[in-house]
VOGU-3710 file (C-alpha; in Angstrom, 3 decimals, decimal comma):
1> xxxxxxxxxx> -14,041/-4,079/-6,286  -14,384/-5,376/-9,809  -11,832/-5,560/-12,121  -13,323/-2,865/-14,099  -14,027/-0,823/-11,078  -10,013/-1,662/-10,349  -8,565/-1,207/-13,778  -10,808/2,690/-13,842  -9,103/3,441/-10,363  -5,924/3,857/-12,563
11> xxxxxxxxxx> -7,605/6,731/-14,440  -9,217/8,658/-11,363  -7,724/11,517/-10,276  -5,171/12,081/-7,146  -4,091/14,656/-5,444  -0,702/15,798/-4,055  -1,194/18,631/-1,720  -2,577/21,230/-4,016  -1,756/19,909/-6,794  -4,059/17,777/-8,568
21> xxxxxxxxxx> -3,022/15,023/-11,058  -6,094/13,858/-13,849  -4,875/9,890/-13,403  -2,171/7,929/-11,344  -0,334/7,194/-14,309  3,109/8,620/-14,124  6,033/8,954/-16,887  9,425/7,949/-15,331  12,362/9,849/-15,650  14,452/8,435/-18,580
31> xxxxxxxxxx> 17,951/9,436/-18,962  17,930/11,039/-22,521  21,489/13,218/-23,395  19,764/15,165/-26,330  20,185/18,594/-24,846  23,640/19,544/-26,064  25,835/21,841/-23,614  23,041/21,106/-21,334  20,388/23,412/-22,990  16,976/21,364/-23,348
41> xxxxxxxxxx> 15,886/22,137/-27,230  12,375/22,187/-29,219  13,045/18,668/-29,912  12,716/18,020/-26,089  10,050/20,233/-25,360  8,216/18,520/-28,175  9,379/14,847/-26,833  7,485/16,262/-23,368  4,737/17,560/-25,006  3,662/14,430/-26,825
51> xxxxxxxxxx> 3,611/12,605/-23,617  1,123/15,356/-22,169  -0,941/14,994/-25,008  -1,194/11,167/-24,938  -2,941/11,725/-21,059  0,067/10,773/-18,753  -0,968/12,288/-15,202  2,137/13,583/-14,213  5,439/13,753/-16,461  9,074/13,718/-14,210
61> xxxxxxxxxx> 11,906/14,482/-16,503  14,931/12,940/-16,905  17,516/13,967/-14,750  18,679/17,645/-14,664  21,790/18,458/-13,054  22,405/21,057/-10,501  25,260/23,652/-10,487  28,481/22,272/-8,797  31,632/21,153/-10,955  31,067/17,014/-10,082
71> xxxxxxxxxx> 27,280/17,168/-10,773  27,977/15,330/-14,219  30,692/14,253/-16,600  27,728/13,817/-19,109  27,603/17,303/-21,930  24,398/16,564/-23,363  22,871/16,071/-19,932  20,512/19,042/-19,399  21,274/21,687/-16,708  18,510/23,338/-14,297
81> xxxxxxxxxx> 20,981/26,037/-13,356  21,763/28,894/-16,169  19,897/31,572/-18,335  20,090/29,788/-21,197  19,471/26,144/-19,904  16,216/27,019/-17,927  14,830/29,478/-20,885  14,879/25,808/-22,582  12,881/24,253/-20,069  10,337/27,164/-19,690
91> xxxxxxxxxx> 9,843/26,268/-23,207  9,108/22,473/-22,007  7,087/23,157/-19,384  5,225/25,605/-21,910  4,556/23,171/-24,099  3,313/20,500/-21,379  0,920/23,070/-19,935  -0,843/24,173/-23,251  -1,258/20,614/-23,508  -2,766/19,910/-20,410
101> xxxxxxxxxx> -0,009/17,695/-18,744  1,564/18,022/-15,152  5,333/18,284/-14,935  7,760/17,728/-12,148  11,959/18,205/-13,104  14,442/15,557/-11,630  17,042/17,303/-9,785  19,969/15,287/-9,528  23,912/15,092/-8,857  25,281/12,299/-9,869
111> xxxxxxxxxx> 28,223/11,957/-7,849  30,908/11,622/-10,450  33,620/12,332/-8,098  32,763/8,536/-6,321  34,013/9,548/-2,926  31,718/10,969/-0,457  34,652/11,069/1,829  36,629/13,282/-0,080  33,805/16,673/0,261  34,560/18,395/3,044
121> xxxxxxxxxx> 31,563/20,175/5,078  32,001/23,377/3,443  31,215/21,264/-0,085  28,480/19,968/1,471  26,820/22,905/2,040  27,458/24,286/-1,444  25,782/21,465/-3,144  22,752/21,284/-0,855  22,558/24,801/-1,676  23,085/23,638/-5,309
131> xxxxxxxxxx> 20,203/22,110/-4,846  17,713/24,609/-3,227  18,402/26,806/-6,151  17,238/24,753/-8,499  14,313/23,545/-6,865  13,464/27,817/-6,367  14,475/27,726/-10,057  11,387/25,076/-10,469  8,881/27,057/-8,503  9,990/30,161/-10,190
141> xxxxxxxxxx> 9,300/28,843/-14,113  6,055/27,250/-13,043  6,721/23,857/-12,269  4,488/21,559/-10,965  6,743/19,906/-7,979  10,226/18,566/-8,137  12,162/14,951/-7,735  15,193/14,388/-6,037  16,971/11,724/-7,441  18,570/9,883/-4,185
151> xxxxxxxxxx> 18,302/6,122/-5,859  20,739/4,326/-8,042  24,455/4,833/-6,790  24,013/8,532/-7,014  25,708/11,160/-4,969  22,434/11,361/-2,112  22,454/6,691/-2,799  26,298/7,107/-2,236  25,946/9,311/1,410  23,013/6,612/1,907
161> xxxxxxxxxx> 24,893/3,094/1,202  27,818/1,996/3,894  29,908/0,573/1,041  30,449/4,292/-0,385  29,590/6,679/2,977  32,634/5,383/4,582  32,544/9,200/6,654  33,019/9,181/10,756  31,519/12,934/10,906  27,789/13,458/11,379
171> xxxxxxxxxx> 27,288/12,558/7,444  28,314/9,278/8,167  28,026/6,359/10,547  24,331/4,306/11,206  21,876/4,109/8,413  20,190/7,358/10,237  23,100/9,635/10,418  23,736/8,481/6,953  20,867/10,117/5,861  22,074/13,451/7,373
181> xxxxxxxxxx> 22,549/14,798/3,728  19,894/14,194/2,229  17,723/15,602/5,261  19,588/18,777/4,327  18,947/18,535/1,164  15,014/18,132/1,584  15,270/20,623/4,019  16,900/23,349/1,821  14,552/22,779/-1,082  11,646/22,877/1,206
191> xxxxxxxxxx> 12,692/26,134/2,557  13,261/27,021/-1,067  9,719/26,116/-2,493  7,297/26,359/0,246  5,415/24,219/2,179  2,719/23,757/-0,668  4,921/22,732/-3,326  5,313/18,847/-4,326  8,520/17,311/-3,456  9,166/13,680/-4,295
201> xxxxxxxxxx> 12,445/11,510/-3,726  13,164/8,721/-5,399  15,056/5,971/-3,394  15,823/2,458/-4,250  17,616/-0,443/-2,805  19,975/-1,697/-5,839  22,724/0,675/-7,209  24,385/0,539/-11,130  26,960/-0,609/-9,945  25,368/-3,579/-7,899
211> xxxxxxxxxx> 21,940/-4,792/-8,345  21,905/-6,999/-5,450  22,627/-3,916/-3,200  20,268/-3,481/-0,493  20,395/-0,266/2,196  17,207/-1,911/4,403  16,936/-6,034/5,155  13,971/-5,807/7,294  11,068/-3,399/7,520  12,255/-2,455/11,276
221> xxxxxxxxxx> 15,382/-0,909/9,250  13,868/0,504/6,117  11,494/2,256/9,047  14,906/3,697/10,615  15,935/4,731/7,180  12,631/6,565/6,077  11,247/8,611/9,137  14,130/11,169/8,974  13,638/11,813/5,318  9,640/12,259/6,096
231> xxxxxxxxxx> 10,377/14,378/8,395  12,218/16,683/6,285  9,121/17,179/4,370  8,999/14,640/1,695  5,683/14,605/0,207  5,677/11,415/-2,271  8,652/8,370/-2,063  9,224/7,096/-5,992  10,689/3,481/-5,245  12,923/2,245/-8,219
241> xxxxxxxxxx> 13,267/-1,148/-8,390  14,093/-3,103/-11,332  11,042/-5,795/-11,142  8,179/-4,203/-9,771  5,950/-7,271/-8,489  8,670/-8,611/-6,398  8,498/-8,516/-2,709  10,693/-6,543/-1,141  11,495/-9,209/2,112  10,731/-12,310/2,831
251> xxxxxxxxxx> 7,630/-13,416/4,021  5,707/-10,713/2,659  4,167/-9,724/-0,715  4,523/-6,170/-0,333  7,130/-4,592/-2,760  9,550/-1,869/-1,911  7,226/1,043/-2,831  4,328/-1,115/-0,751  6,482/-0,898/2,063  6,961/2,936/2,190
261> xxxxxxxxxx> 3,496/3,267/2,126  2,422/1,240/4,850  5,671/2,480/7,108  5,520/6,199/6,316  1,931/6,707/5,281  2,945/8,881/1,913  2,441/7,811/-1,443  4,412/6,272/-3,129  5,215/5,399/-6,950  6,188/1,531/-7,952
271> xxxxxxxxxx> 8,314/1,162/-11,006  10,531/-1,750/-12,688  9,509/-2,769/-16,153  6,203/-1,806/-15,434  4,109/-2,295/-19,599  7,324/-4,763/-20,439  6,829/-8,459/-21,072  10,203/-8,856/-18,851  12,661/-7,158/-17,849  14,367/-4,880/-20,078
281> xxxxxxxxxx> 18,195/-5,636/-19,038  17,829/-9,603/-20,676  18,964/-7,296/-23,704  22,316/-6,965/-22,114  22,621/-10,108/-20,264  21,049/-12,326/-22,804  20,658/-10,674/-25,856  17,043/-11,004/-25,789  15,270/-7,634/-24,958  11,842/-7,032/-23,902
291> xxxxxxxxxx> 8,766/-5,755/-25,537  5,560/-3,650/-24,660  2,600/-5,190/-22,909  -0,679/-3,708/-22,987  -2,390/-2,586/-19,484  -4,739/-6,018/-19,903  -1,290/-7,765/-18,898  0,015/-5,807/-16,470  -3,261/-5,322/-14,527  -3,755/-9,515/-14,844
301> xxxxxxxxxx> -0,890/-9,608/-13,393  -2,668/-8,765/-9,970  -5,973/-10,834/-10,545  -6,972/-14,271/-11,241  -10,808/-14,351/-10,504  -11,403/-17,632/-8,974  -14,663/-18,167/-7,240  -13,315/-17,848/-3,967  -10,054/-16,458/-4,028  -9,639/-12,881/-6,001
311> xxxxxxxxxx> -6,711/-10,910/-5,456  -7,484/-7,491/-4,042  -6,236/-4,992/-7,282  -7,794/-1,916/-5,186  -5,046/-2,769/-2,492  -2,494/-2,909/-5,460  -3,306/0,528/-6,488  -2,881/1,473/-2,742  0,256/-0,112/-2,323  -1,332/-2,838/-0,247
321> xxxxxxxxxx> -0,711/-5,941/-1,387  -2,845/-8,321/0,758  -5,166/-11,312/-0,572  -8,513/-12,473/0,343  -6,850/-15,581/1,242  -2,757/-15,416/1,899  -2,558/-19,197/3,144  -4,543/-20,596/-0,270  -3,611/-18,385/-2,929  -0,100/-16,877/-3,643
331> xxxxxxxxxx> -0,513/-14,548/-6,416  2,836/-12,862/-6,240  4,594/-16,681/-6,309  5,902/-16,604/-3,095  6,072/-20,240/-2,892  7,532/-21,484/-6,536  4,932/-22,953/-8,794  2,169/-22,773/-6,740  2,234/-19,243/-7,220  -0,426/-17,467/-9,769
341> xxxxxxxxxx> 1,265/-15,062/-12,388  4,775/-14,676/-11,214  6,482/-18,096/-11,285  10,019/-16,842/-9,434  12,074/-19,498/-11,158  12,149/-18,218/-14,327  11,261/-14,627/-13,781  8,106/-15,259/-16,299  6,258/-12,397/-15,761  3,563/-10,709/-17,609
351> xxxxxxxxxx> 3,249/-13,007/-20,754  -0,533/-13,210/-21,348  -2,156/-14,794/-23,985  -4,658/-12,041/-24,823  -7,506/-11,951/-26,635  -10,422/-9,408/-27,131  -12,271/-9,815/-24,458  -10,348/-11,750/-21,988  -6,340/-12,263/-20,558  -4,816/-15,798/-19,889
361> xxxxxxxxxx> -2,785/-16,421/-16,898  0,333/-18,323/-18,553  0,687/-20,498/-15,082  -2,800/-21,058/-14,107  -4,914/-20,550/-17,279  -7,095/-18,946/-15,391  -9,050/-16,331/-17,630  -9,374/-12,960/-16,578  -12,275/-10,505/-17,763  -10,983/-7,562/-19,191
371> xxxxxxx> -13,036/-4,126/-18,408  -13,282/-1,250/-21,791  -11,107/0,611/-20,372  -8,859/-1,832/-20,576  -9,322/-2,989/-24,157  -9,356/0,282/-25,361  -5,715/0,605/-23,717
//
């Protein structure tokens, strides 16, 4: 595949049961707090709207928050539970429609109590319920699919991660029987939508609280950790992680949401300052902040045409990150300098030197040949 046959893939269309997305482009959810007492106004639904407008495949709000008293200490947080709160986002997902865009609500709890040892079973089963009723509350406005937000430190992350499930019932224990709530909580929604109705949960490894944070250390237990939660009928796996082109373990290039893929066979959506020059935490940590990067850089990123070693960008877009030649070439900079694009030590990532018709790899200086679509952005 070409890189202009590559870069295009990003624009063809995919599908997701039934439902069919125009491009594989995907707005993340972004934590907003402009919807006072937790009523989404015109201001969001217009904020939504501009995104559908501007071609994003498929739009997943920020998070909404279901109806149980610890679901949020946030008050301009939106709600999906409520008259008044979900005629606001009928209004959003009005707006998306008429302009042509596909939008999925993140449901989400986010655990302010910070003890999943202190809900007793008959909690448990209110907020799964929670839950189900706001996913039927999705299906019911019109709503393309839903997102369960079970990354981050949240309350599903916090029933997930052995530092904060420190339970002995069948809620807690091995990473399996940790995942006990969350299977109840796919399984409730599922029963609640339909089998034909997109449901996506977003996982990740690192928590707010701790970035290093890791629920899996090998594939054979990120396998353990996954297969009940397919079972209980998740359709796509959204894999947060805060640099996307990092590998997830060592001795493989495959990143977190690569992994998922290949162990579970769903798709998957990769995120981390994905269209930023670096990370966009150096703002905190170093003062220095991050700015936008046109798709020329971040597809580069994943190909240095050499003239016998090209990295596979049709794999990328698979979540398959394999090279024609893993012993020679080391595009993801698995071993230090020698490594095209990514150069580990100092988390360079990203910085091309662009110009109209061609991107610069800032390690290599090899050039890469830049297809219209990409120019055109």
């Amino acid at each position: 595949m070409t890189y202009s046959e590559s870069v295009q893939a990003l624009f063809q269309s995919f599908a997701i049961g039934t439902l069919s997305l125009p491009n594989r482009i995907v707005m993340a959810p972004m934590t907003r707090q402009f919807s006072p007492e937790g009523v989404p106004t015109a201001d969001v639904a217009a904020y939504y709207r501009r995104r559908a407008e501007n071609s994003v495949g498929l739009i997943v709000t920020e998070g909404t928050i279901i109806d149980h008293p610890d679901s949020s200490n946030q008050p301009n947080v939106p709600h999906f539970y409520g008259e008044t709160a979900l005629n606001g986002w009928a209004n959003v997902l009005a707006e998306v429609h008429e302009a042509g865009g596909r939008i999925f609500p993140q449901i989400w709890h986010m655990g302010v109590r910070g003890q999943v040892g202190d809900y007793s079973e008959a909690d448990i089963a209110s907020i799964v319920q929670a839950f189900a009723q706001s996913a039927a509350e999705a299906k019911r406005l019109g709503f393309d699919g839903i997102e369960l937000h079970g990354a981050h430190g949240y309350l599903i992350d916090q029933f997930f991660w052995e530092k904060t499930n420190p339970r002995t019932d069948r809620y807690g224990g091995d990473m399996v029987k940790r995942t006990r709530f969350a299977v109840e909580v796919i399984e409730a929604c599922r029963r609640a939508v339909g089998s034909d109705f997109p449901i996506v949960l977003r996982i990740s490894q690192w928590k707010s609280t701790d970035y290093t944070a890791k629920l899996a250390t090998t594939p054979a237990e990120l396998e353990q950790f996954l297969k009940p939660l397919t079972a209980a009928g998740v359709d796509v796996f959204h894999c947060s992680t805060r640099r996307f082109w990092e590998p997830e373990f060592e001795g493989s290039e495959l990143n977190l949401a690569g992994w998922v893929k290949k162990l579970t066979g769903k798709p998957t959506i990769t995120v981390g300052s994905v269209g930023l020059d670096t990370e966009f935490m150096s703002y905190f940590t170093e003062g220095k902040g991050s700015n936008h990067t046109k798709i020329d850089s971040v597809m580069a990123v994943f190909l240095c045409q050499e003239s016998t070693n090209t990295y596979k960008i049709d794999n990328f877009l698979e979540g398959n990150y394999t090279t024609t030649n893993s012993i020679n070439y080391d595009p993801l900079g698995l071993d230090g300098e020698r490594g095209h694009h990514v150069n580990k030590r100092t988390a360079e990532v990203m910085n091309m030197e662009m110009s109209t018709d061609k991107a610069v790899c800032p390690l290599c200086t090899k050039k890469v040949v830049l297809s219209d679509v990409a120019k055109n952005g």
